[in-house]
C-alpha positions in Angstrom: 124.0 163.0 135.7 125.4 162.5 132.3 128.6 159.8 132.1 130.9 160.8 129.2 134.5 159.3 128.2 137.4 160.8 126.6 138.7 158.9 123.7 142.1 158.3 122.5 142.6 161.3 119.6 144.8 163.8 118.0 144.7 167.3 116.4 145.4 169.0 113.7 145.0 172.8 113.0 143.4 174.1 110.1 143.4 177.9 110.7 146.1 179.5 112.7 145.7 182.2 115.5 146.0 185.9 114.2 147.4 187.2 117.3 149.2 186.1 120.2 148.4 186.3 124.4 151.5 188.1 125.1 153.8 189.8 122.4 157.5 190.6 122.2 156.7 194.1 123.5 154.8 192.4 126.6 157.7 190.3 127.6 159.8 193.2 126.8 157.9 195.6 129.4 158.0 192.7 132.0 161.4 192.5 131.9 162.0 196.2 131.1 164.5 195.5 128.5 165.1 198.5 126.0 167.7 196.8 123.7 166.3 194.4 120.8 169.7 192.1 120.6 168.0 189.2 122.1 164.2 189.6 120.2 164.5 187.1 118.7 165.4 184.6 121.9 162.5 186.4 123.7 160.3 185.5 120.7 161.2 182.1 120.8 161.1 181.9 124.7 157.1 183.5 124.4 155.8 181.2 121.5 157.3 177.8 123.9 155.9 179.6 127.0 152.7 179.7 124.9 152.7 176.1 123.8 153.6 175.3 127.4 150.3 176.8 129.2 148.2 175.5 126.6 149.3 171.9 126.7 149.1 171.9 130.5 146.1 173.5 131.0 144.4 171.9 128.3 143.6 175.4 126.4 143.6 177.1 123.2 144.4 180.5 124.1 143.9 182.3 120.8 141.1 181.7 118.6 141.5 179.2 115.6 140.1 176.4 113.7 141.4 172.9 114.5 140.7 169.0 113.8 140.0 166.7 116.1 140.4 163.0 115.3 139.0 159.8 116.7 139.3 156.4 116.3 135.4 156.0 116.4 132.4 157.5 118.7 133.0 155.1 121.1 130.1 154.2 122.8 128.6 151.9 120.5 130.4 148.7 119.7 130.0 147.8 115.6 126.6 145.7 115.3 125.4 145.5 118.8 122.1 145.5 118.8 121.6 145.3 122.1 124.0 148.3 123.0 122.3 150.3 120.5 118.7 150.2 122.0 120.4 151.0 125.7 122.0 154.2 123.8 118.5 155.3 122.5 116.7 154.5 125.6 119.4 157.5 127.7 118.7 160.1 124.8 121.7 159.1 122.7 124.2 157.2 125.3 126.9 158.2 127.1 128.7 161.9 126.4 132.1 161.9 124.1 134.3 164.6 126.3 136.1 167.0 124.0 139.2 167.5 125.0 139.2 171.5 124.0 138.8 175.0 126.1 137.1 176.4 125.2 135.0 175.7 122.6 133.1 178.5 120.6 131.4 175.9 118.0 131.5 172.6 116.3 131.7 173.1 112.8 131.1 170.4 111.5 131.1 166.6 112.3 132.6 163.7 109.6 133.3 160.1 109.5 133.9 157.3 107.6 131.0 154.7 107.5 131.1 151.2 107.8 131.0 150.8 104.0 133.7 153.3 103.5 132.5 155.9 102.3 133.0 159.8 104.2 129.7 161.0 105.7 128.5 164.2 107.4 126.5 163.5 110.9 123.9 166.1 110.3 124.1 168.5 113.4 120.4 168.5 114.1 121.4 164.6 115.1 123.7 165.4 117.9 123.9 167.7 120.8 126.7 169.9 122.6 127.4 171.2 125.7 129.5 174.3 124.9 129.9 176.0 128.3 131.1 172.4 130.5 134.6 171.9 130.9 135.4 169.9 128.9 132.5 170.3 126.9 130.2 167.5 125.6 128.7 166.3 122.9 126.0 163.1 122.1 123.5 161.9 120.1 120.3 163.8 120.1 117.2 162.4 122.0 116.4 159.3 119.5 119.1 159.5 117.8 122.4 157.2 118.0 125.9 157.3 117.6 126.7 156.7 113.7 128.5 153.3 113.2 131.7 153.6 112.1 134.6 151.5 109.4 135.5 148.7 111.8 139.5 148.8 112.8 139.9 152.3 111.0 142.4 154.7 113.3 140.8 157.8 112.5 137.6 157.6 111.1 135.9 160.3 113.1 136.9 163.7 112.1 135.7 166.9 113.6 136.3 170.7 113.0 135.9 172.5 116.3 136.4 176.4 116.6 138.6 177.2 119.9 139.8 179.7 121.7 139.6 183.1 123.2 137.7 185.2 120.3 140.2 188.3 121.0 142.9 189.2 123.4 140.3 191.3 126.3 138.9 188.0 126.6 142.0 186.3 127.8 142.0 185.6 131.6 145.0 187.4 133.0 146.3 184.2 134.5 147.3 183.1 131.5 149.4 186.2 130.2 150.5 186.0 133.6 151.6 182.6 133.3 153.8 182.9 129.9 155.8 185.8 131.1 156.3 184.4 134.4 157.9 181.1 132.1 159.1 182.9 129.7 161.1 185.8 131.8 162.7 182.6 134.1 163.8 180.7 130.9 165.5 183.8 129.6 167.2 183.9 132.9 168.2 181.2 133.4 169.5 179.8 129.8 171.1 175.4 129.5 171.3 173.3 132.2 171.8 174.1 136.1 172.8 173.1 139.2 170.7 175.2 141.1 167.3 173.0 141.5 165.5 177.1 141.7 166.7 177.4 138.1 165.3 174.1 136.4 161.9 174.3 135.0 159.2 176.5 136.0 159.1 178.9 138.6 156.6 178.1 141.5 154.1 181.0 141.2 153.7 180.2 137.6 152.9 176.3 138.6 150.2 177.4 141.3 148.6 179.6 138.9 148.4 176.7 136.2 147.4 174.1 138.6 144.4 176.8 139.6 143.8 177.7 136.0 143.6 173.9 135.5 140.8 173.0 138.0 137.6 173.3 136.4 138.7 170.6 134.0 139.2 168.0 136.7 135.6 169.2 138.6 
């Protein structure tokens, strides 16, 4: 069994979706609202809804092109020897989680070598495990980690393609999900002292937590 870690990263999105899991005409239908005074409420309430399910569910829902950025690979410590021949001897070390779903492609993989200067890891070096969740990726069998600028914050960068390629591919749960959140934020607008009315209604939080489980199995 492979042993991975998730490092401490951030994103950064370098081509935006094209289209969006449930549109102003979805929400719309849901609600069956004819009148367009409030579209643009709904269209705000939809795109947060949106941001929402991702973040909590630890999806990219529609396709597009982001950056991922680490401190370093992680597994090898700068100038260990020792650590180094134990990564080679398990076919590359231990797995770096990637904290995307899903994951159509690795794009490419850069970082900033111990002399400073931007490098491309070649991708016949590593290894990925596209269909786990969350995927993985390591070194290659032979092959190690590439050391990394010592005390740099970001010297890994990697461009990963995510998402759902189109919207048929979209698991209804999700849709399901945003105009659940969505419909219950546009009815119930501010603050509250009804405890019903505050947050997310409970159908849309079993769905998420059930949408959710593959990433914690």
């Amino acid at each position: 069994m492979s042993q991975s870690v998730l490092l401490s990263h951030s994103f950064q999105v370098l081509t935006a979706p094209t289209w969006q899991p449930v549109s102003l005409s979805d929400i719309k239908a849901h609600l069956v609202i004819g009148y367009s005074a409030d579209d643009s409420l709904l269209t705000t309430l939809v795109n947060a809804a949106t941001n929402y399910v991702e973040r909590v569910t630890q999806t990219f829902i529609a396709e597009r092109t982001i950056q991922l950025n680490l401190e370093y690979f992680g597994p090898v410590v700068w100038g260990d020897a020792t650590l180094v021949a134990i990564n080679k001897a398990f076919s590359g070390g231990i797995a770096l989680e990637l904290p995307v779903w899903p994951l159509n492609a690795i794009n490419w993989i850069k970082y900033i070598d111990a002399g400073g200067t931007l490098q491309t890891w070649a991708s016949s070096q590593y290894q990925v495990w596209l269909q786990r969740r969350p995927p993985l990726f390591r070194p290659a069998y032979g092959q190690t980690y590439p050391i990394t600028q010592p005390g740099l914050l970001d010297a890994v960068q990697i461009s990963l393609d995510v998402g759902y390629t189109d919207l048929a591919n979209v698991p209804a749960e999700y849709q399901a999900c945003i105009k659940m959140i969505a419909a219950h934020w546009y009815a119930n607008k501010g603050d509250s002292k009804d405890m019903n009315a505050i947050g997310i209604p409970m159908v849309a939080q079993h769905l998420i937590d059930y949408i959710g489980e593959p990433y914690y199995r």
